[in-house]
C-alpha positions in Angstrom: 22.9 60.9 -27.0 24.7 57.5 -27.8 27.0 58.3 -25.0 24.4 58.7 -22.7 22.2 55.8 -23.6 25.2 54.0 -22.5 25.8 55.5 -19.6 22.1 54.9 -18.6 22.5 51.4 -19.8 25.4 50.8 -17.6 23.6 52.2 -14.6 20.8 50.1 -15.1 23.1 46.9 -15.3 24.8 47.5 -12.1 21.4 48.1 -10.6 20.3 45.0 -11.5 23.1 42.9 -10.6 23.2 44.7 -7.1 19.7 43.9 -6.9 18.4 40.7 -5.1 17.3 38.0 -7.3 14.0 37.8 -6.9 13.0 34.4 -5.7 11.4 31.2 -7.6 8.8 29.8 -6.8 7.6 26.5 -5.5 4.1 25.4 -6.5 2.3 22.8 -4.7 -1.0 21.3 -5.1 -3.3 20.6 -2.5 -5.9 18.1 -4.2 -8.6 16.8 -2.5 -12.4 16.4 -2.5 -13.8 19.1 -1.4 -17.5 19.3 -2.1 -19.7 16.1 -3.4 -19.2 14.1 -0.2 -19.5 14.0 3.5 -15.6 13.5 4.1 -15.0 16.9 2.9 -14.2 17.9 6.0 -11.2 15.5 6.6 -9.8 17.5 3.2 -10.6 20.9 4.8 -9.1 19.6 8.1 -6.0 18.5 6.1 -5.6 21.4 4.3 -5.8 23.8 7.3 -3.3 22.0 8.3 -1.2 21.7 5.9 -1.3 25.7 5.6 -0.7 26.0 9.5 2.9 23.7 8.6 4.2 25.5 6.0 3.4 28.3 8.6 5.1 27.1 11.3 8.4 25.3 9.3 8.9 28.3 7.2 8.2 31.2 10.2 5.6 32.7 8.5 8.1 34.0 5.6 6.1 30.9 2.8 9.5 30.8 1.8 12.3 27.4 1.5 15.7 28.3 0.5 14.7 31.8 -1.1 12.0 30.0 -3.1 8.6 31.4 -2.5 5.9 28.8 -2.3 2.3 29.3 -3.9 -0.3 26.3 -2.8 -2.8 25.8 -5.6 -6.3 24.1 -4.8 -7.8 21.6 -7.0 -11.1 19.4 -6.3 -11.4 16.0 -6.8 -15.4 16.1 -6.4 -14.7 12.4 -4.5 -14.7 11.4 -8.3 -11.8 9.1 -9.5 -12.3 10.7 -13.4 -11.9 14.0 -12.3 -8.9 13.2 -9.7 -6.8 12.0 -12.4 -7.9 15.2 -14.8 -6.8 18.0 -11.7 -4.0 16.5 -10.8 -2.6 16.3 -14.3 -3.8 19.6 -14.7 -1.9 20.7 -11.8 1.3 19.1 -12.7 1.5 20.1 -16.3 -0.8 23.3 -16.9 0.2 25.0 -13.6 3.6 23.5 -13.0 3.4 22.1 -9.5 6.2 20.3 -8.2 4.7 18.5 -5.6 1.1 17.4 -5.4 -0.7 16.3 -1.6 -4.4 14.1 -1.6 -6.5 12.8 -1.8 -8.9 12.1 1.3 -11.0 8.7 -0.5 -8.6 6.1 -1.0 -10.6 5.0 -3.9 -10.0 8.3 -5.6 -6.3 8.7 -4.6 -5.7 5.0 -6.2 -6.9 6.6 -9.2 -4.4 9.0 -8.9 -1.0 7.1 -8.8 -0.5 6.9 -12.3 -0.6 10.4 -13.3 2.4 11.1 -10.7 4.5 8.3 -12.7 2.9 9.8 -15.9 4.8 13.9 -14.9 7.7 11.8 -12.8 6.3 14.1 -10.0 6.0 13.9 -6.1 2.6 12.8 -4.9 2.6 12.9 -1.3 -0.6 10.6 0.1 -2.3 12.5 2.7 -5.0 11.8 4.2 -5.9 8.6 2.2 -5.1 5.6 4.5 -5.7 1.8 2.1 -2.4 0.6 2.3 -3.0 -0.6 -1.8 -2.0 3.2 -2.0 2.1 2.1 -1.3 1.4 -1.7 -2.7 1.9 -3.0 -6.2 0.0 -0.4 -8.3 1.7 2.6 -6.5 5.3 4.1 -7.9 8.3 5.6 -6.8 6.9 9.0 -7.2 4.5 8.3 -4.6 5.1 9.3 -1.0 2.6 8.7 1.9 2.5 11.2 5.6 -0.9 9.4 6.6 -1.2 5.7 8.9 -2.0 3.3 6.5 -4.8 0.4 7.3 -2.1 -1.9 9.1 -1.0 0.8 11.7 -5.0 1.6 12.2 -5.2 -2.4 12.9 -2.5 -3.2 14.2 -2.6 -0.8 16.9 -6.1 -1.9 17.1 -5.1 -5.3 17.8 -2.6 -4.5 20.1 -5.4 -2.3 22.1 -7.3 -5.2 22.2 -4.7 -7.5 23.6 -5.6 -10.3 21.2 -5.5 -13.9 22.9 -7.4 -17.7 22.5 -10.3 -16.0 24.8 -10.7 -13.2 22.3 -14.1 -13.7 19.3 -14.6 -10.8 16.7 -16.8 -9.9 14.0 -15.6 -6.3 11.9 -18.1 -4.0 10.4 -16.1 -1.8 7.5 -17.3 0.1 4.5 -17.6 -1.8 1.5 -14.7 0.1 -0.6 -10.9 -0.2 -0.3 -10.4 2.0 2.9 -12.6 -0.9 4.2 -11.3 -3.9 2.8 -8.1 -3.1 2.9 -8.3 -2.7 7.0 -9.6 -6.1 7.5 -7.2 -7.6 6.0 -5.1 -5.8 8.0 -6.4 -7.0 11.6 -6.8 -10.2 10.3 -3.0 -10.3 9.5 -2.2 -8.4 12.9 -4.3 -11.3 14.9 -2.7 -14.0 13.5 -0.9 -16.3 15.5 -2.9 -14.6 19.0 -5.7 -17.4 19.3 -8.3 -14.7 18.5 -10.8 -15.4 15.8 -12.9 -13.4 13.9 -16.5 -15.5 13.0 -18.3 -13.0 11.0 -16.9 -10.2 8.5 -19.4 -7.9 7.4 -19.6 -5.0 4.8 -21.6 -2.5 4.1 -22.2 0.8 1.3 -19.9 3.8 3.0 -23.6 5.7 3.0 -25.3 3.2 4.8 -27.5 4.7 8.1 -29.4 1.5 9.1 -26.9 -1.0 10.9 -29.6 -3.0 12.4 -29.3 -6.0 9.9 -25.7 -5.9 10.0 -25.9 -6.2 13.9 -28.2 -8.7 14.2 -26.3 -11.1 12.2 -23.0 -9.9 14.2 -24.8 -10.7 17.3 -26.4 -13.9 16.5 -22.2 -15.1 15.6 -21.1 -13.7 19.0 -23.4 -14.4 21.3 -22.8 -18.3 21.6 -19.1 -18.2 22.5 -17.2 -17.8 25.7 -14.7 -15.1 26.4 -14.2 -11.8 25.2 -16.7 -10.7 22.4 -15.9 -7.9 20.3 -17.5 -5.6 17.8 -14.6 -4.2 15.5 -16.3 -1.0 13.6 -13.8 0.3 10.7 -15.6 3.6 9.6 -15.4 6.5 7.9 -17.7 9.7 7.4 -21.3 9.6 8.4 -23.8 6.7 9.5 -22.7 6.5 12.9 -22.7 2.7 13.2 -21.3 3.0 16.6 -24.6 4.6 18.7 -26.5 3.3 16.7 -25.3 -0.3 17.2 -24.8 0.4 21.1 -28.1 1.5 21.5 -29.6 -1.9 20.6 -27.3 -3.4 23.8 -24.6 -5.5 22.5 -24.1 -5.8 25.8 -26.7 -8.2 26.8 -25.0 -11.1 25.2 -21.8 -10.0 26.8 -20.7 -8.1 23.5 -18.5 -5.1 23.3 -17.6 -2.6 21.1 -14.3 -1.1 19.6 -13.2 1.2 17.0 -10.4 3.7 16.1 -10.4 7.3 16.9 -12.4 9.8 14.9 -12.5 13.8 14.1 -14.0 15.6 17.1 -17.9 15.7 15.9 -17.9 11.8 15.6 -16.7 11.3 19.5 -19.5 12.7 20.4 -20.9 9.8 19.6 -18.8 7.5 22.1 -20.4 9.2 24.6 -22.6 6.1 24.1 -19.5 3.7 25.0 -17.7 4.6 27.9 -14.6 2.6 29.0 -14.3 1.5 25.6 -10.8 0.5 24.3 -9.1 1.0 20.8 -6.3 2.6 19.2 -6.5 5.9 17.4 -3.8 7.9 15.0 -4.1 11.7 16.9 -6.0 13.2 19.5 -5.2 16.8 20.3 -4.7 16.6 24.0 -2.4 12.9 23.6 1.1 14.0 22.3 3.4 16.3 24.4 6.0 18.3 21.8 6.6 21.7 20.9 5.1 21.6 17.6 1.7 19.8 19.1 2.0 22.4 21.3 2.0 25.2 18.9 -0.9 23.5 17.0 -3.1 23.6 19.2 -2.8 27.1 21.1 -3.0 28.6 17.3 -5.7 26.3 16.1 -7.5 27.5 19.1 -7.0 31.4 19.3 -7.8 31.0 15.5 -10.5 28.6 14.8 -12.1 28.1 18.9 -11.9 24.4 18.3 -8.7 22.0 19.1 -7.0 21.1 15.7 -9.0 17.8 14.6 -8.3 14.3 13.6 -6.8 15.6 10.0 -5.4 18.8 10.8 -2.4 16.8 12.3 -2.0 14.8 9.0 -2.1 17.9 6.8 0.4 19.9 9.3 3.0 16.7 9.0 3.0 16.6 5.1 3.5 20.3 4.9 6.6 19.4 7.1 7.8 16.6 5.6 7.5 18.8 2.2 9.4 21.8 3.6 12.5 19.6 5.4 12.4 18.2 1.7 12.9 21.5 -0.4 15.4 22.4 2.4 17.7 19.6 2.6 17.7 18.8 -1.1 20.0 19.7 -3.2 18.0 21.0 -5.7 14.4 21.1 -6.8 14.9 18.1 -9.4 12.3 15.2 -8.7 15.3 12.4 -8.9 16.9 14.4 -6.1 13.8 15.1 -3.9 13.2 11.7 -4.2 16.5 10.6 -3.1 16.3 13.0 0.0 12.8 11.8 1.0 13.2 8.2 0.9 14.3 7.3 4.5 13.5 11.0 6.2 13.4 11.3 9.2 11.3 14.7 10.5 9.3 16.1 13.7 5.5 16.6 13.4 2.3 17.3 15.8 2.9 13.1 16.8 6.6 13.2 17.5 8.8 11.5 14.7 8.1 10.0 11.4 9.9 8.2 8.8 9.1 8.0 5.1 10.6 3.7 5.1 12.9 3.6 2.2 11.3 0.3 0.4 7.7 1.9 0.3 8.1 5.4 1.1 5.1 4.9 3.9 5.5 7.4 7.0 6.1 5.4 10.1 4.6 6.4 13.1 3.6 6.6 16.3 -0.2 5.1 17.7 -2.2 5.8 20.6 -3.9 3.2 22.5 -6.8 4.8 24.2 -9.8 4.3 26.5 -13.1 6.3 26.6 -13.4 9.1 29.1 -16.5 10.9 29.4 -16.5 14.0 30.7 -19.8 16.1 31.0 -18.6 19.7 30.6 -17.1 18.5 27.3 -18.6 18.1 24.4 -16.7 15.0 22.9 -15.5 12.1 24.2 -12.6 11.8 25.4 -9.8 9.1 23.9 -7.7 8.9 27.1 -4.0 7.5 26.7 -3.4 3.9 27.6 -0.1 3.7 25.9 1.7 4.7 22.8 2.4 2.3 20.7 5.3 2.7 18.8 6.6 1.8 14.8 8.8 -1.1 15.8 5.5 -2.7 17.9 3.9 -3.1 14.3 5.1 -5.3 11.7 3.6 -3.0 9.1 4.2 -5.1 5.9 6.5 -3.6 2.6 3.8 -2.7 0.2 6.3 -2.7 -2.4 9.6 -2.2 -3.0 10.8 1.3 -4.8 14.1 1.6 -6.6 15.6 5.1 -5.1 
């Protein structure tokens, strides 16, 4: 009996080391607002997307370098409190490497400290406030999404900013808001253009017509070119609803960035209108753009939106990460991602070394209407690319 035991012992031994190891795993956490606001559907946008990446890097196999990878879904509730709980949750109960989020760049500030806390990857996406890569960010922190100086910069450059050019900016009182006027103030310095009135307002505001007056009654004395800037997110629709009171009789126009397709509906109101925008399906011409859009389309019937591109480049960035590595300690991920270079649905991107913000192209556009579609249509001017943009350091990380 001893005799066989052994013998049945030393079968199963040499099965087991014939056998394939059965692979790790690699847990990321997706962690973003999802119910409690109306910009959870830029986190359902970015997450599709992010799922269509891994997709598409890892040819359908979920799997980097024989480690399988498990997404785990956490909800912010657009609440800076809870944020900060989930993702600490996620890193410590549920063991994820890397965490992506948050959409409200108020909540995602929140959330910086509890990557430094674990000495884990947070990957910013689709947050924007460029405070998120400033002085109360971290090393740990990573950022795939256009911060508020690319938005205004490109804007600016859209605009072609000179002496005959007068501006007042509409933005939502919070830092997404804030943050981007500072921004195209700092990207019109130096042009001639000044900006005579700055007004904010609460991100759930739905009457504009105070607001507009008293942009209106700043503009409407000066010569030149008078311009509208609307920075915007979510619902309100300041833009129809500011065009329908005719700017345009005091020689006013409008201009604003690009949107998710259910808002450019709305710039149906505004044709010919200039500005700069981050992604529009039908702008950039690449393989992977290309793939995006036929599957988001046989899947979903709709174009991939606005977000869906953001979500699709940090699944990317992640999975180039994990490959190139060379291991799955957070020092040496952070080492490999600081200065990346990697292909997305926009062409290149590069995680700068001093901040660790994604670099990128924009999209200067005009406004095509076309009847038999439903949108408006952000038609390329020119792409603007990261060495047109003076994108300042937000601070410098220690790699």
């Amino acid at each position: 009996m001893k005799a066989r035991n052994r013998l049945i012992g030393g079968v199963l031994a040499t099965a087991l080391m014939a056998a394939p190891a059965v692979a790790d795993t690699v847990k990321i956490a997706l962690v973003h607002g999802t119910s409690g606001a109306s910009l959870d559907v830029y986190s359902k946008q970015d997450e599709t997307g992010f799922e269509m990446g891994l997709e598409y890097a890892t040819k359908g196999t979920m799997e980097v370098n024989g480690h399988k990878i498990v997404l785990i879904h956490k909800d912010t509730q657009f609440k800076p409190d809870v944020a900060r709980a989930v993702l600490a949750e996620a890193y410590g109960d549920d063991g994820a490497l890397i965490a992506v989020g948050g959409t409200s760049s108020g909540v995602t500030k929140a959330m910086l400290p509890i990557a430094k806390q674990y000495k884990r990857i947070l990957i910013v996406e689709p947050a924007v406030a460029d405070s998120l890569t400033g002085k109360d960010s971290n090393r740990y922190v990573f950022k795939t999404s256009r911060n508020s100086s690319q938005d205004m910069q490109a804007q600016a450059l859209a605009l072609n900013p000179g002496p005959d050019l007068t501006v007042a900016t509409l933005a939502q009182d919070y830092a997404f808001g804030h943050d981007g006027i500072d921004a195209f103030k700092a990207a019109l310095k130096g042009s001639g253009a000044k900006i005579v009135d700055e007004e904010f307002a609460p991100i759930n505001t739905t009457d504009f017509t105070a607001v507009a007056e008293r942009m209106f009654a700043a503009l409407k004395g000066h010569k030149g070119r008078k311009v509208i800037l609307l920075y915007w997110a979510g619902g309100g629709d300041p833009l129809s609803k500011i065009a329908a009171m005719d700017p345009g009789r005091y020689g006013i126009t409008l201009s604003t960035g690009g949107n998710i397709l259910p808002a450019l509906v709305a710039y149906k109101a505004v044709p010919g209108m200039e500005g700069a925008t981050y992604y529009y399906y039908g702008i950039p011409k690449n393989p992977i753009n290309d793939w995006l859009v036929k599957e988001h389309e046989k899947r979903f019937g709709t174009p991939p939106d606005f977000f869906t591109a953001g979500g699709m480049a940090a699944a990317l960035a992640v999975v180039k990460a994990l490959k190139e590595s060379p291991s799955l300690k957070t020092e040496d991920l952070i080492k490999t991602m600081a200065g990346m270079s990697w292909d997305t649905p926009k062409g290149e991107m590069t995680f700068r070394k001093s901040d660790h913000q994604a670099l990128q192209d924009m999209y200067a556009f005009k406004i095509k209407v076309d009847p038999n579609v439903k949108w408006a249509i952000p038609e390329l001017v020119r792409v603007i690319k990261p060495s047109e943009m003076n994108i300042p350091v937000g601070r410098h990380n220690k790699n």
